[in-house]
C-alpha positions as CSV (number, residue, x, y, z in Angstrom):
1,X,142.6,149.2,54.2
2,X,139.9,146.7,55.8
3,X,140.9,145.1,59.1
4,X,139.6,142.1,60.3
5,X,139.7,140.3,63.6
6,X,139.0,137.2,65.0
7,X,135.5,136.9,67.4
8,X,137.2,135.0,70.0
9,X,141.0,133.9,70.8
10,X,141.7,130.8,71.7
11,X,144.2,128.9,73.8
12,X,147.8,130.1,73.8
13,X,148.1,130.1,69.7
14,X,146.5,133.3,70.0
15,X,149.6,135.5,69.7
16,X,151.3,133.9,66.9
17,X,148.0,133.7,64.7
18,X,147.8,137.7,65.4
19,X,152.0,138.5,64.5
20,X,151.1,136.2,61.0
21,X,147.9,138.8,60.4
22,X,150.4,141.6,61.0
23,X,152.5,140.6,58.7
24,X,150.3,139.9,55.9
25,X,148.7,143.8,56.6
26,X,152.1,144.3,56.6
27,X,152.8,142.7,53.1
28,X,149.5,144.4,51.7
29,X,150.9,147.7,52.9
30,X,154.1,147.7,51.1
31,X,152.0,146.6,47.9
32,X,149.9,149.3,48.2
33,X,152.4,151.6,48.5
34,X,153.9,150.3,45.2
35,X,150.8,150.4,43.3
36,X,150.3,154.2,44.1
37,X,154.3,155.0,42.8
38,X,154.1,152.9,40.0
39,X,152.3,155.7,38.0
40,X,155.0,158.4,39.0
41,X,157.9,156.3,38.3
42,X,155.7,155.0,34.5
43,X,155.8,159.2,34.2
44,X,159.8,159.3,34.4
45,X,160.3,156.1,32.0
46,X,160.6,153.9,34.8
47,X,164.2,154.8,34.6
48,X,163.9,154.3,38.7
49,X,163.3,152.4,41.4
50,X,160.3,153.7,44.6
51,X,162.7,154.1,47.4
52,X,160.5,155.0,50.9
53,X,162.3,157.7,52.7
54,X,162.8,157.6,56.2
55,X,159.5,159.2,57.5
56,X,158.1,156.2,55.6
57,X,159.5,153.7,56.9
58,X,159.4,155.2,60.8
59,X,155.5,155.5,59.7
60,X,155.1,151.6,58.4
61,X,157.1,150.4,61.9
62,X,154.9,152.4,64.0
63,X,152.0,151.0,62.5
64,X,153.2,147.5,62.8
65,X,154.1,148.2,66.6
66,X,150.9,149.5,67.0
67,X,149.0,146.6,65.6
68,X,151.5,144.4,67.1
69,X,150.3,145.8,70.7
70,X,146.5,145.7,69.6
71,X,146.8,142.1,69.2
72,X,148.7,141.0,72.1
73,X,145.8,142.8,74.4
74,X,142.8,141.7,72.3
75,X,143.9,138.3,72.9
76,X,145.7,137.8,76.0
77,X,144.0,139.8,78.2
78,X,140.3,137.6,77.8
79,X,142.7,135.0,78.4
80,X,143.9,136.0,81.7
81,X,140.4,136.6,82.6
82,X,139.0,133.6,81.6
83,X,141.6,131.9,83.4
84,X,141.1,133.8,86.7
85,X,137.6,132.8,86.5
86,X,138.0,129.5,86.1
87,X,140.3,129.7,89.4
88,X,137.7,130.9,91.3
89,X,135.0,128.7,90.2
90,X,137.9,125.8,91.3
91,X,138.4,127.6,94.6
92,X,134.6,128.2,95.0
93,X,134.1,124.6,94.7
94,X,136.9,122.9,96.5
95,X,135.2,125.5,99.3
96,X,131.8,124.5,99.3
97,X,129.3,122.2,101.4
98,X,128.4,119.0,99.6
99,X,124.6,119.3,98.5
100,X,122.3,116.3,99.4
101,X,118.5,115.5,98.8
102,X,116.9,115.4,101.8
103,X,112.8,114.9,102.5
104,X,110.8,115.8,105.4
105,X,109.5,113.4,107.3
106,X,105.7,113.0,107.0
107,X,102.6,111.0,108.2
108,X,101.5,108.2,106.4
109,X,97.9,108.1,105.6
110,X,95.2,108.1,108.0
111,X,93.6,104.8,106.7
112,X,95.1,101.9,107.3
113,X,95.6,99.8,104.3
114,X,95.1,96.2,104.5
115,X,94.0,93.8,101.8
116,X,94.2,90.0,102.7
117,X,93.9,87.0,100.0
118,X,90.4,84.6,101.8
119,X,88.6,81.7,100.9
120,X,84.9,82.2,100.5
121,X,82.6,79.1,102.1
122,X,79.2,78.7,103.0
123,X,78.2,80.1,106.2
124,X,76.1,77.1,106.8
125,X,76.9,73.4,105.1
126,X,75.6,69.7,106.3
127,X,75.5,66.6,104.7
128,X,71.7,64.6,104.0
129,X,72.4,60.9,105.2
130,X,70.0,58.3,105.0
131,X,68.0,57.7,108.4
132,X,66.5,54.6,107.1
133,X,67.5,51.4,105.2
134,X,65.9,50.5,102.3
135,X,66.0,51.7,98.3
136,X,66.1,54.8,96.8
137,X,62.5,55.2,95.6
138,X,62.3,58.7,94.3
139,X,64.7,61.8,93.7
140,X,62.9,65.3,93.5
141,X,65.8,67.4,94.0
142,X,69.5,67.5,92.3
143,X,72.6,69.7,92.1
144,X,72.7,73.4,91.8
145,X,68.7,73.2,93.5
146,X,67.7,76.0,95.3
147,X,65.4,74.4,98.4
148,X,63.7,75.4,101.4
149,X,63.3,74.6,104.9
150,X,61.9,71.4,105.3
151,X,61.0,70.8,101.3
152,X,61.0,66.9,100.2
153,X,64.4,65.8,98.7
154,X,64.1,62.3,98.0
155,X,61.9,59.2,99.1
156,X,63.1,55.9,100.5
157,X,61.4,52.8,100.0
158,X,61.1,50.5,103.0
159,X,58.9,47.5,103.2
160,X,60.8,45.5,106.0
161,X,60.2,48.7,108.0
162,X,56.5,48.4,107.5
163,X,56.4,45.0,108.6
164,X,58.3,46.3,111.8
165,X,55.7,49.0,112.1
166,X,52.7,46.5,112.1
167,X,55.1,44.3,114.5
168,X,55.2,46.7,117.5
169,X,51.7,47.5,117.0
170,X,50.6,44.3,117.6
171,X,53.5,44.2,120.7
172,X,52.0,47.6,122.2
173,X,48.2,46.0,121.8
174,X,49.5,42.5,123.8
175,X,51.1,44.7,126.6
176,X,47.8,46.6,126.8
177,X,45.9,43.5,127.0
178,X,48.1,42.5,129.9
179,X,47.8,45.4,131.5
180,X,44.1,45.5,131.7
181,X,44.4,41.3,132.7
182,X,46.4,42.5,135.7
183,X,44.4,45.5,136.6
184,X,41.3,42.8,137.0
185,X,43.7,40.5,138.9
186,X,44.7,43.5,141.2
187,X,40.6,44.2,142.2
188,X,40.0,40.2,142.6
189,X,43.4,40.1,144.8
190,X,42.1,43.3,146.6
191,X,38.7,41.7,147.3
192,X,39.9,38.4,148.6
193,X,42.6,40.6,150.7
194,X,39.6,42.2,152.4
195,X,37.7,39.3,153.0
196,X,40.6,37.1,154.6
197,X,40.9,40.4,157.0
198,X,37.6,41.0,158.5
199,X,37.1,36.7,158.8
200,X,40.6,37.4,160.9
201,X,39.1,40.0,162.9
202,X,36.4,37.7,163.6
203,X,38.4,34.8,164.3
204,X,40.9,36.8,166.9
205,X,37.5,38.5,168.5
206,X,36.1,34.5,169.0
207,X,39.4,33.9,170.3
208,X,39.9,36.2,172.8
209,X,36.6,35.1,174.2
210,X,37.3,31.5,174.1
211,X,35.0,30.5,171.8
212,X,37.6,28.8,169.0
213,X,40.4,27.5,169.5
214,X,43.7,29.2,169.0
215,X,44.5,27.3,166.3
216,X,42.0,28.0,164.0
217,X,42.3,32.0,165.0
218,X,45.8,31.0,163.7
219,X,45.5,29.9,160.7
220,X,42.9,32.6,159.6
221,X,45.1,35.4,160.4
222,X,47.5,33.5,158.3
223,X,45.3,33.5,155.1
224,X,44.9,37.4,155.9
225,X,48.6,38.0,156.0
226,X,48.8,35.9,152.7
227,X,46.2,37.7,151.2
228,X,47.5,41.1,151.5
229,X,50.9,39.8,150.1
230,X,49.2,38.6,147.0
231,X,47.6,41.5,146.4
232,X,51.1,43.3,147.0
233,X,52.4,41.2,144.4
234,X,49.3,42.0,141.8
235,X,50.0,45.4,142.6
236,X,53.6,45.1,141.3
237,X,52.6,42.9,138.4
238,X,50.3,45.7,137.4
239,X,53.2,48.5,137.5
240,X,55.6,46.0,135.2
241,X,52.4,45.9,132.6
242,X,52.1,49.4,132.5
243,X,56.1,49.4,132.1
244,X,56.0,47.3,129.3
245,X,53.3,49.1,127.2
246,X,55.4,52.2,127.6
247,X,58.0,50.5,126.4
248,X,55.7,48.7,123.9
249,X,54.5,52.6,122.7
250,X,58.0,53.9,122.7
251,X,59.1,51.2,120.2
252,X,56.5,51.9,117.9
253,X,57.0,55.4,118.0
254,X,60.8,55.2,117.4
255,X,59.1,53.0,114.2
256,X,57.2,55.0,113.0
257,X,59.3,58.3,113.7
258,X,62.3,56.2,111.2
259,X,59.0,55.5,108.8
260,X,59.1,59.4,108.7
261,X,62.3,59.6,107.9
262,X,61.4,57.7,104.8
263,X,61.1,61.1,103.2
264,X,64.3,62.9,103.4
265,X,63.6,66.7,104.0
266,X,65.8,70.1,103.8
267,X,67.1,70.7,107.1
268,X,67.4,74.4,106.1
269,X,67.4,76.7,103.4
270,X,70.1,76.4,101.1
271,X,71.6,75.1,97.3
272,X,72.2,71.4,96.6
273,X,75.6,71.4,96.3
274,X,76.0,67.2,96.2
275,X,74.1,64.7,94.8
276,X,75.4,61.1,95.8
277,X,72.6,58.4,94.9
278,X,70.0,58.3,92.2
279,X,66.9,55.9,92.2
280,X,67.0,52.4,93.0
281,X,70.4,52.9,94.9
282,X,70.6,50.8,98.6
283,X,71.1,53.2,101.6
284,X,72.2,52.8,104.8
285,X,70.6,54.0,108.2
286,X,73.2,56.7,108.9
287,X,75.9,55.4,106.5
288,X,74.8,56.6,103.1
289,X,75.4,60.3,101.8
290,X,72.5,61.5,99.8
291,X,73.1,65.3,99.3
292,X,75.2,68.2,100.4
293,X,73.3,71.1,101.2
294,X,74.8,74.7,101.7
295,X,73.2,78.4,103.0
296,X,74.3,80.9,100.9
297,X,72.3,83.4,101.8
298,X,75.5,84.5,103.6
299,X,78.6,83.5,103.1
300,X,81.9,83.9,105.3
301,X,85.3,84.1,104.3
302,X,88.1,83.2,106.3
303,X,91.5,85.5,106.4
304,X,94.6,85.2,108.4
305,X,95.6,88.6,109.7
306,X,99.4,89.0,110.4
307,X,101.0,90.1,113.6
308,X,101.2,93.7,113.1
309,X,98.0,94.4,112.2
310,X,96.1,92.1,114.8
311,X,95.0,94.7,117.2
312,X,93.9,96.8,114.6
313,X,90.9,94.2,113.6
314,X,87.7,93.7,115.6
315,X,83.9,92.6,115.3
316,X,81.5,94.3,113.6
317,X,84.6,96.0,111.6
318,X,83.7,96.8,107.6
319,X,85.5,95.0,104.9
320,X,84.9,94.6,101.2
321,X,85.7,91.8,99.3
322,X,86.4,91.5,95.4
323,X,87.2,88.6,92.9
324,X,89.3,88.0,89.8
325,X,85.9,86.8,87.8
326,X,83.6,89.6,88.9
327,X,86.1,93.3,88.0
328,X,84.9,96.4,89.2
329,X,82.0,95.3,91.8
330,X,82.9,95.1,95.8
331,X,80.7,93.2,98.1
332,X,80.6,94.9,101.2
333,X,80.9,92.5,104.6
334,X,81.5,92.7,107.9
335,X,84.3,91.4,110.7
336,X,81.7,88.5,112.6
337,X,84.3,87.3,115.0
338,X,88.2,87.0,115.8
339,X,90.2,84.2,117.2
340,X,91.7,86.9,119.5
341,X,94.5,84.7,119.7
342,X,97.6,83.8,117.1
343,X,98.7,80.7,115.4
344,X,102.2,80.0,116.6
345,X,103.1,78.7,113.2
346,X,102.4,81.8,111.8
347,X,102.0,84.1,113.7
348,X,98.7,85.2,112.2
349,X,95.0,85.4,113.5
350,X,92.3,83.9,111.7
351,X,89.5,86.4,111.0
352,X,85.7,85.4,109.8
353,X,84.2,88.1,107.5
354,X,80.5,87.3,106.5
355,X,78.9,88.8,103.1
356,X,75.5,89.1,102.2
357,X,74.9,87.1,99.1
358,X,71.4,87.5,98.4
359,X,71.6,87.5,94.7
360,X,74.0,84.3,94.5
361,X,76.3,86.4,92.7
362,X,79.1,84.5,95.1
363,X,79.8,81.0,95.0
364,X,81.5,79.4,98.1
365,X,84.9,78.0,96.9
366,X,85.7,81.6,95.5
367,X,89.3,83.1,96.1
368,X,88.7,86.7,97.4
369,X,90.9,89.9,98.4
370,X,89.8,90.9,101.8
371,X,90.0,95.0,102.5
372,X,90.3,95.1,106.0
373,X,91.4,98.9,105.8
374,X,90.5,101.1,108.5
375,X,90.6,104.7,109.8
376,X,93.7,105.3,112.2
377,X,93.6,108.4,114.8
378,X,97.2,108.4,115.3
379,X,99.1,107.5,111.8
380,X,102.5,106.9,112.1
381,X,105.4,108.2,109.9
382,X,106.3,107.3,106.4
383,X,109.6,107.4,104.6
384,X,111.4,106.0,101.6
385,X,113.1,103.0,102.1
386,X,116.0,104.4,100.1
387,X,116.9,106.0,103.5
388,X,117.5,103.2,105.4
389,X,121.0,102.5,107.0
390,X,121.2,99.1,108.1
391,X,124.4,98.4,110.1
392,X,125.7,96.4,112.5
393,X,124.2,98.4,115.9
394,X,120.6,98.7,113.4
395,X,118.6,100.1,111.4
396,X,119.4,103.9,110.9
397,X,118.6,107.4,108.8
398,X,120.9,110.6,107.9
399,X,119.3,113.2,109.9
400,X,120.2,116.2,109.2
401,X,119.6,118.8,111.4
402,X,119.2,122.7,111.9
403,X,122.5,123.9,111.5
404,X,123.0,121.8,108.4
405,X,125.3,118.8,110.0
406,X,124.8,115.2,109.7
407,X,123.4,113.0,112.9
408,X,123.1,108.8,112.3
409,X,119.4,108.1,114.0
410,X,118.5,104.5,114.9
411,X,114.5,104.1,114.2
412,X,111.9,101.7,114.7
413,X,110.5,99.9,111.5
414,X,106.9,99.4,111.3
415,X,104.9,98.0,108.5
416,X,106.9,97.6,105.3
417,X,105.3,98.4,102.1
418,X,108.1,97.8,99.8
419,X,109.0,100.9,98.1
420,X,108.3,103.0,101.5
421,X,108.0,102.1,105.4
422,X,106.3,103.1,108.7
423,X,108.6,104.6,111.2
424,X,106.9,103.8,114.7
425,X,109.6,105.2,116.8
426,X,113.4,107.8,116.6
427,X,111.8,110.2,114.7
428,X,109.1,113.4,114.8
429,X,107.1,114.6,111.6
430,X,109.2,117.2,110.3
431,X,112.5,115.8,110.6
432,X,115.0,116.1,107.3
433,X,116.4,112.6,106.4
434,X,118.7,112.2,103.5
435,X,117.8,109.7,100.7
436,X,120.3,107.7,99.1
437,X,123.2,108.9,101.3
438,X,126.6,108.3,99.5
439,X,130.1,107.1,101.7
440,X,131.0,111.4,102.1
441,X,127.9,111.4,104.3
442,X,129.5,111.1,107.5
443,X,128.7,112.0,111.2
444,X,128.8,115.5,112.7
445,X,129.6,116.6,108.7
446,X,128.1,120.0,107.6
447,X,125.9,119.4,104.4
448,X,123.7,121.9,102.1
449,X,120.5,120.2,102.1
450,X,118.6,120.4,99.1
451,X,114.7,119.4,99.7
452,X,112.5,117.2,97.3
453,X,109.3,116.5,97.7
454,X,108.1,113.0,99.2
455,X,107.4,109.9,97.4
């Protein structure tokens, strides 16, 4: 007889499932048993009935008992167990510390990042205006031109200015002639002067020996005196005729310095940027706009640095630039000069960065990103933000310390980069701070930290 048993009991149906296999052995016995008398009792012409006799049936009950007793072990015992260690798994737990994720607190990098959005603009840009009236005679030069110093951009016709040149020529040549008339006036004067003195001289000697009379010595020192006022008055008419050709020169200079300006010139090197006339066009002595010109040799850009990282920029500082037309190529610049002081509006500081552009790969007008990063000695620390505690007194971490209990920290925020934060004061590089700390978190509570590894 084959016995077979289940692999596993289950639940508390495991007794009754075992007393219905015992019964059915039970069942198969008793056939048995009436298969193997059936021959004996075909041998006396099945004139009787197989009656067990009493060691039999104390056999068959033993058996049962037996099985009976198997069963209830087999299956309640793993039972027991299984529910005893499902008891201590419950104790275990209800027992336990809560586990956490913590991170150690760590540096942030050692280079400052900074990128900054900047508009790019010529380093040097002036507008051409007209320095003399009269009509646009010819135009050499037009947008997009790339000039040099002092290179002819356009001529301006001017004929009234010619006649004004010819004008103070003559002027200058009458004040010279005038100069040279009093000049001859000035030696006659100067002669008569001398003349009217030594006849005085005369006169006074005569007079003192009685030979004239006083009158006469009179009126010939009188002619003396007047004499030497004349020629007093030549002198000063001679210093107003030099006066007036000066003048006279300086006029036609200042002529023929605007007949110069007929001929509009490059005041530097640069790229026509603006090109407001065209031939035949009237222009104005310093009213009319003829070009734009621009140096973009080098160019500057112009960034506004925020608060916090103000002290961190200075002159001579490197910076690279890039733009959204040119990917993958940096232009490498340099900080020229600071503000060194904040706009209260806000609270930024405007920074000039100038770029070589010798290849006119930039164009001023360009929209830039400034990289203003830069080496840091002392980098401060970096954590998650997800382990930020913001509460009424501030802003606070889970710290959890050495002998595995929970301590609220207030910190100092620094720079905030989104997904993670500087921590510039309440903490030291080592620390264990809890991310994502749940309401069971609570001070002075004894936690199993569990460390990850920082983001």
């Amino acid at each position: 007889m084959r016995r077979t048993e289940p692999d596993q009991p289950k639940s508390e149906d495991v007794v009754e499932t075992t007393e219905e296999r015992l019964r059915k052995e039970n069942e198969d016995l008793k056939r048995q048993l009436l298969e193997q008398q059936r021959p004996a009792h075909a041998s006396h012409h099945a004139a009787r009935l197989w009656h067990p006799s009493a060691l039999t049936l104390r056999l068959i009950a033993l058996a049962v008992t037996a099985g009976a007793v198997a069963a209830f072990f087999a299956g309640y015992i793993p039972l027991q167990k299984r529910n005893a260690v499902i008891g201590n798994q419950a104790r275990d737990q209800e027992h336990a510390l809560p586990r956490v994720d913590v991170i150690e607190v760590g540096r942030s990098s050692s280079k400052s990042e900074l990128v900054l959005p900047g508009n790019i603009q010529a380093v040097t840009e002036a507008p051409i205006l007209a320095r003399a009236d009269g009509y646009v005679k010819r135009r050499m030069v037009d947008i997009g031109d790339r000039v040099q110093a002092g290179q002819a951009l356009a001529e301006i016709e001017a004929p009234e200015l010619d006649q004004q040149v010819r004008q103070a020529q003559a002027n200058f040549e009458q004040t010279q002639a005038a100069l040279t008339q009093a000049l001859a006036n000035k030696v006659q004067g100067k002669a008569n002067a001398d003349l009217a003195r030594v006849t005085a001289q005369r006169w006074n000697n005569l007079a003192g020996k009685g030979a004239v009379s006083r009158q006469e010595n009179d009126q010939y020192q009188a002619q003396s005196q007047a004499q030497a006022a004349n020629l007093d008055a030549l002198e000063q008419a001679v210093s107003a005729a030099r006066s007036n050709v000066a003048a006279a020169e300086a006029n036609l200079s200042r002529l023929n310095e605007i007949q110069g300006y007929r001929i509009v010139k490059a005041p530097f090197e640069g790229v026509i940027t603006l090109r407001n006339v065209d031939v035949g066009a009237l222009v104005n002595a310093g009213g009319t706009l003829l070009y734009r010109i621009a140096q973009t040799r080098v160019l500057r850009t112009y960034v506004n640095v925020p608060q916090t990282n103000a002290d961190s920029i200075h002159a001579g500082q490197p910076a690279q630039l890039t733009v959204s037309n040119l990917p993958g190529r940096r232009f490498m610049g340099t900080v020229a000069r600071t503000a060194n002081s904040l706009d209260p509006n806000s609270r930024t500081m405007l920074v000039e960065v100038q770029v070589p552009n010798s290849a006119g790969v930039l164009l001023p007008g360009m929209y830039a990103q400034v990289d203003l990063s830069s080496a840091r000695t002392d980098p401060p620390l970096l954590l998650p933000s997800d382990t930020l505690i913001v509460r009424a007194e501030g802003t606070l971490v889970a710290l959890v310390r050495p002998d595995h209990t929970v301590h609220f920290q207030k910190i100092q925020v620094g720079r905030d980069y989104g997904d993670r934060l500087e921590v510039v004061g309440g903490l030291v590089a080592g620390d264990s701070v809890i991310t994502n700390p749940s309401d069971m978190v609570r001070e002075g509570t004894q936690v199993e930290p569990v460390h990850s590894q920082q983001r």
